[in-house]
MARDO-361582 format. One record per residue (C-alpha): x, y, z; chain; residue in three letters. Coordinates in Angstrom, 2 decimals, padded with zeros to 5 digits, always signed. Example, Ala and Ser with C-alpha at 12.3 -4.5 7.8 and 13.67 -1.06 7.14 Angstrom:
<atoms>
+---------+---------+---------+--------+---------+
|       x |       y |       z | cadena | residuo |
+---------+---------+---------+--------+---------+
| +012.30 | -004.50 | +007.80 |      A |     ALA |
| +013.67 | -001.06 | +007.14 |      A |     SER |
+---------+---------+---------+--------+---------+
</atoms>
This chain:
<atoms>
+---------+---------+---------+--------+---------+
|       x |       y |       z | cadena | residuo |
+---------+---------+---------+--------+---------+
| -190.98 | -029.43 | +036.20 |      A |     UNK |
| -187.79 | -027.62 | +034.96 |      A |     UNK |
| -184.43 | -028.85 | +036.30 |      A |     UNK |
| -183.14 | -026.64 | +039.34 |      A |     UNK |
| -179.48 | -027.25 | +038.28 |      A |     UNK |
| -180.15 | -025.80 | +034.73 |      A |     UNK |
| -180.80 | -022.77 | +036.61 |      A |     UNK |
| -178.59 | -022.75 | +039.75 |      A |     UNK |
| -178.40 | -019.82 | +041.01 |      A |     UNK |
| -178.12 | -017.70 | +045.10 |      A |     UNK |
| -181.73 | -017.79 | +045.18 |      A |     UNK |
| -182.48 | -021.37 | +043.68 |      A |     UNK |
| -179.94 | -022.19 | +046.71 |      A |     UNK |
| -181.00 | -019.95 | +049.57 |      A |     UNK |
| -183.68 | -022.96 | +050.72 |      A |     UNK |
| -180.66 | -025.03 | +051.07 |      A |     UNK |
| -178.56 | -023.18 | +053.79 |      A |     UNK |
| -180.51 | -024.39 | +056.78 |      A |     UNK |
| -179.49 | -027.77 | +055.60 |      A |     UNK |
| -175.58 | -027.31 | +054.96 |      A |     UNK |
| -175.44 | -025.58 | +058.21 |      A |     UNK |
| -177.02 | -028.40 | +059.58 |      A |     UNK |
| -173.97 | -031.17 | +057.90 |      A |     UNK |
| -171.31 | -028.60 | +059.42 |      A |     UNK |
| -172.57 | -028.43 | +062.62 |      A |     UNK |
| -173.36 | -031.44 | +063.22 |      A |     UNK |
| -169.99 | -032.25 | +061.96 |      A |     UNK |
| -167.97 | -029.63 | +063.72 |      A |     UNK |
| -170.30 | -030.74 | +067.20 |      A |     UNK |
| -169.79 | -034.35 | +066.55 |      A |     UNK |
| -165.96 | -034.03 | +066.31 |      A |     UNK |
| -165.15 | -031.32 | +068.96 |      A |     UNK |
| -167.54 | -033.76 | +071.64 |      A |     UNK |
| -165.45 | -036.80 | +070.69 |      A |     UNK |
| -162.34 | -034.68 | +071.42 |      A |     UNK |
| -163.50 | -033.66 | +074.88 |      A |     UNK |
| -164.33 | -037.54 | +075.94 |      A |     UNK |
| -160.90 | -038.93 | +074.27 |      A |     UNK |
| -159.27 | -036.04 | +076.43 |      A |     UNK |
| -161.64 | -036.54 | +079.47 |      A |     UNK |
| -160.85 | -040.68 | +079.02 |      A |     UNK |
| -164.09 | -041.60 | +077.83 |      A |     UNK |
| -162.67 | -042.77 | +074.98 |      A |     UNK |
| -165.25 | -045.84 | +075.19 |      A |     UNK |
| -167.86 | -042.87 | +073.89 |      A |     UNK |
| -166.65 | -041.26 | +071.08 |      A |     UNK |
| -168.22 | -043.94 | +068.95 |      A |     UNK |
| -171.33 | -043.48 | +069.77 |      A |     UNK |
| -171.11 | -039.93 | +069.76 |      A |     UNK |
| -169.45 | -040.07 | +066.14 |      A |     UNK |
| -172.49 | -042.30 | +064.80 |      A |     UNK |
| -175.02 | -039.60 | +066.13 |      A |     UNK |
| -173.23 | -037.06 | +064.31 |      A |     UNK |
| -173.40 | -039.12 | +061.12 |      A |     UNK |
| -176.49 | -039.58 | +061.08 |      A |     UNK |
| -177.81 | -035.85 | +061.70 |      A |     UNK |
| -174.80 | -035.24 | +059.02 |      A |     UNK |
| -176.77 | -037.72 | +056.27 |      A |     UNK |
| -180.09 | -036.52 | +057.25 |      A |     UNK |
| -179.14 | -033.07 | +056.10 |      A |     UNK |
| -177.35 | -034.52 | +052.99 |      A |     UNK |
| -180.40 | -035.93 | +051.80 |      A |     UNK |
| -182.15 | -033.22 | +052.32 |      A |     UNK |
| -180.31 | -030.97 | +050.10 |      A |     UNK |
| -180.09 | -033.54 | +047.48 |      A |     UNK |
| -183.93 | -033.85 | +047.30 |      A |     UNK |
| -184.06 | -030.84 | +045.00 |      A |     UNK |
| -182.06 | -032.35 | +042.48 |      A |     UNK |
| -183.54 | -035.46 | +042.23 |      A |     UNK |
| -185.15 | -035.94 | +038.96 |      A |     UNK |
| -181.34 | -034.59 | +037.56 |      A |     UNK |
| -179.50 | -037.16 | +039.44 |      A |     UNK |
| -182.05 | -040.54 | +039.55 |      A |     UNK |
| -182.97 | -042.34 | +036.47 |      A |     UNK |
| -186.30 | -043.08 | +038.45 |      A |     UNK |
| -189.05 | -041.84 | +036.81 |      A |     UNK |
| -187.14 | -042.41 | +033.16 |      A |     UNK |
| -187.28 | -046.17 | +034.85 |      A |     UNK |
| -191.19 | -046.22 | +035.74 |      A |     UNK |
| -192.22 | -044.70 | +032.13 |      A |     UNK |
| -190.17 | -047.35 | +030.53 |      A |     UNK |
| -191.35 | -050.15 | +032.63 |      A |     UNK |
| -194.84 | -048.95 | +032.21 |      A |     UNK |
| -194.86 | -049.19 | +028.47 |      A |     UNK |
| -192.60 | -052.33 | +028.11 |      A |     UNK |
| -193.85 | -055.42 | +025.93 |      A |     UNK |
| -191.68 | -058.90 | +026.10 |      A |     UNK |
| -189.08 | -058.54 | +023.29 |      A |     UNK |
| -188.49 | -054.90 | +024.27 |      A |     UNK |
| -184.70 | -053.21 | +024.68 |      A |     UNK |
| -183.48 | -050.28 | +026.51 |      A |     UNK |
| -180.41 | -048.41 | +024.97 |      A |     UNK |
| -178.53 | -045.72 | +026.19 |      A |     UNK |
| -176.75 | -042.87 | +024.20 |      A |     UNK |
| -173.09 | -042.44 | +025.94 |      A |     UNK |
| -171.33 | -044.08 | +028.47 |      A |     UNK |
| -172.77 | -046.67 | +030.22 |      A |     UNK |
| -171.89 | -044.87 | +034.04 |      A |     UNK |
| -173.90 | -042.02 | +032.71 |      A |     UNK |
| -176.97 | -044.44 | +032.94 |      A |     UNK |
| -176.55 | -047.13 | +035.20 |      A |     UNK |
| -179.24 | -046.61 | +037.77 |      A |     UNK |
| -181.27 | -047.16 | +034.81 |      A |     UNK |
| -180.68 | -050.81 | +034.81 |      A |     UNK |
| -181.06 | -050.69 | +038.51 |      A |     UNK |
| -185.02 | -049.34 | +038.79 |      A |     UNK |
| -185.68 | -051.49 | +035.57 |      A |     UNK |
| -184.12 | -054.97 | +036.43 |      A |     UNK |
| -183.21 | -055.22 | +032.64 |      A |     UNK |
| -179.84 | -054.95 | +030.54 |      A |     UNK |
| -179.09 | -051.65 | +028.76 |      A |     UNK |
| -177.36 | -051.66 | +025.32 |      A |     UNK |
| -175.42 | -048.98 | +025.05 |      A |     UNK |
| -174.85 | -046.68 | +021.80 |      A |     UNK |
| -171.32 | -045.19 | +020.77 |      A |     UNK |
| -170.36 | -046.63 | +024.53 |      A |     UNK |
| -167.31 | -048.28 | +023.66 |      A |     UNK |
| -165.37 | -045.73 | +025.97 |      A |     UNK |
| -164.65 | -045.35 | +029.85 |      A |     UNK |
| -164.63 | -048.14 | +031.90 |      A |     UNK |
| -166.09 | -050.51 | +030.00 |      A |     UNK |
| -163.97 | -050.15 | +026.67 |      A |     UNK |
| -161.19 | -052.19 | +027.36 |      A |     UNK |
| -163.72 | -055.33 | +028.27 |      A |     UNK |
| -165.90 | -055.03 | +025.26 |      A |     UNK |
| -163.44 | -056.11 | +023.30 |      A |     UNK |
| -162.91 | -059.56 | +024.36 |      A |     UNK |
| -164.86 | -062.28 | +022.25 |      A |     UNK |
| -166.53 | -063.75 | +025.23 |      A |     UNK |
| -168.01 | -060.39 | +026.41 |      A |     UNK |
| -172.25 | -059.99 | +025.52 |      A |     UNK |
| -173.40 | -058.21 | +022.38 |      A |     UNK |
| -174.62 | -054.81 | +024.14 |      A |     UNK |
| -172.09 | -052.21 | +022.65 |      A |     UNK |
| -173.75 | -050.87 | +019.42 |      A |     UNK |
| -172.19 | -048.25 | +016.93 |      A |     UNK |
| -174.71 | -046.18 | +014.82 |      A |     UNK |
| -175.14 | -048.89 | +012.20 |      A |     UNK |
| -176.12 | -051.30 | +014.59 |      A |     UNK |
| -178.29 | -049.37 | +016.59 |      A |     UNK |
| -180.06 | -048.46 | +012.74 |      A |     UNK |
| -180.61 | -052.22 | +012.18 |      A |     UNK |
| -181.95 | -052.74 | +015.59 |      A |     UNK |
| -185.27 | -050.42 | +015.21 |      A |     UNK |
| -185.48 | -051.96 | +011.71 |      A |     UNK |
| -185.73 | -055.03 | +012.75 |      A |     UNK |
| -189.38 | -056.91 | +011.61 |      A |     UNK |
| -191.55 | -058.24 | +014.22 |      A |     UNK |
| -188.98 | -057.95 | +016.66 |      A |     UNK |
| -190.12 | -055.91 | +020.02 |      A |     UNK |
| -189.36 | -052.10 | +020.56 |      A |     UNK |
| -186.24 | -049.73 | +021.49 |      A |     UNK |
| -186.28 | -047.46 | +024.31 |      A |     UNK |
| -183.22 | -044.68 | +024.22 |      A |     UNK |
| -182.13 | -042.43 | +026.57 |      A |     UNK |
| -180.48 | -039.77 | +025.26 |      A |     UNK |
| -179.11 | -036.25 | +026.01 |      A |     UNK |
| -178.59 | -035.29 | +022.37 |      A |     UNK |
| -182.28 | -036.47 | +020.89 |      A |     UNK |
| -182.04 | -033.97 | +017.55 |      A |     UNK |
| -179.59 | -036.73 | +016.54 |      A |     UNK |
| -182.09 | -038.97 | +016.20 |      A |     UNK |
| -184.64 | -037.37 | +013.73 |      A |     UNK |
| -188.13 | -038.80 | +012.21 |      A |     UNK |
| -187.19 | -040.63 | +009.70 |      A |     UNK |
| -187.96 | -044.70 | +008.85 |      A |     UNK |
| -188.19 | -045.65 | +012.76 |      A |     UNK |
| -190.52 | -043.32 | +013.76 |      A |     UNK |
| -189.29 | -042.16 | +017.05 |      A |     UNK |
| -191.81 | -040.85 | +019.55 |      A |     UNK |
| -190.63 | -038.93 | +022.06 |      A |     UNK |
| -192.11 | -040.18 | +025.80 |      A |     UNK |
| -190.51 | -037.81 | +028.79 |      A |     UNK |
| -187.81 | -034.65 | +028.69 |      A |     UNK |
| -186.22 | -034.42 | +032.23 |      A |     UNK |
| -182.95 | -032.92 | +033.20 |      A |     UNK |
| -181.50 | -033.14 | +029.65 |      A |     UNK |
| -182.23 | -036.31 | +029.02 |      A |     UNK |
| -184.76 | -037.75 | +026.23 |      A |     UNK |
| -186.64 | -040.85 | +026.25 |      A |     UNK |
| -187.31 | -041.70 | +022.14 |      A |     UNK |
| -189.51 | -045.08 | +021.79 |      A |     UNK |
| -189.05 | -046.61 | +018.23 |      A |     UNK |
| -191.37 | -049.34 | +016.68 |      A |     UNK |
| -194.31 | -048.00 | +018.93 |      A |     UNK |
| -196.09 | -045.50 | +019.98 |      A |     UNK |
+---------+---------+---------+--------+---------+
</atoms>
């Protein structure tokens, strides 16, 4: 299925109107009714008037992020990976470690992270103490040369940089600009 934010444009968007009238009006209804009481001294309302408004509010927010789900969640990236994983396996990730954090979430396993030594997590990887998961190209190299060890998942949005050679990379999904390469498997 190709990305809908690759190609955003007035008509890719014209399904989603319904729902952003929907936040604003609920918004707009929710605060001008909690007005009225305050002014009408029901203040002991507006609460619960508030709270209905949020939640008609988030309805329609997730609603119009539906769409764009396979470009924001690291889901289905998650269930391919956790559907081909062996004991001994590793999952790295090519960038900053934000960019991919809801990977760890829907796997339940640690990411290494390639050339991540940048954003928040830079100034910590540098302490002695901190875990081995930050990897510059040299490691990452050793890592899917590694003999009888398991395999190496990465997630990357730049997979050309990664070409056939010694590892024998096989690529397992394309979504939303990002690449899952398998090394030391098929």
């Amino acid at each position: 299925m190709k990305s809908k934010v690759q190609n955003l444009s007035l008509e890719h968007l014209r399904h989603l109107v319904g729902w952003v009238l929907g936040i604003a009006l609920s918004t707009l209804a929710g605060s001008v009714l909690a007005l009225a009481l305050v002014r009408r001294g029901r203040a002991r309302s507006v609460p619960w008037v508030l709270a209905a408004s949020m939640v008609l509010c988030l309805g329609c927010m997730h609603r119009c992020f539906r769409p764009f789900e396979n470009d924001i969640s690291s889901y289905r990236l998650a269930t391919l990976i956790n559907g081909h994983w062996k004991p001994g396996d590793l999952i790295v990730v090519d960038g900053l470690y934000e960019t991919y954090n809801s990977l760890s979430f829907y796997t339940r396993r640690p990411l290494h992270i390639l050339n991540g030594r940048q954003g928040y997590r830079e100034y910590g990887s540098r302490y002695p103490d901190a875990p081995p998961l930050f990897l510059d190209r040299p490691a990452f190299e050793r890592l899917i040369h590694r003999h009888g060890a398991g395999r190496v998942f990465l997630v990357t949005r730049q997979p050309q940089r990664f070409p056939d050679r010694d590892g024998h990379p096989h690529l397992l999904r394309e979504q939303a600009g990002r690449s899952l390469l398998l090394f030391g498997g098929s």
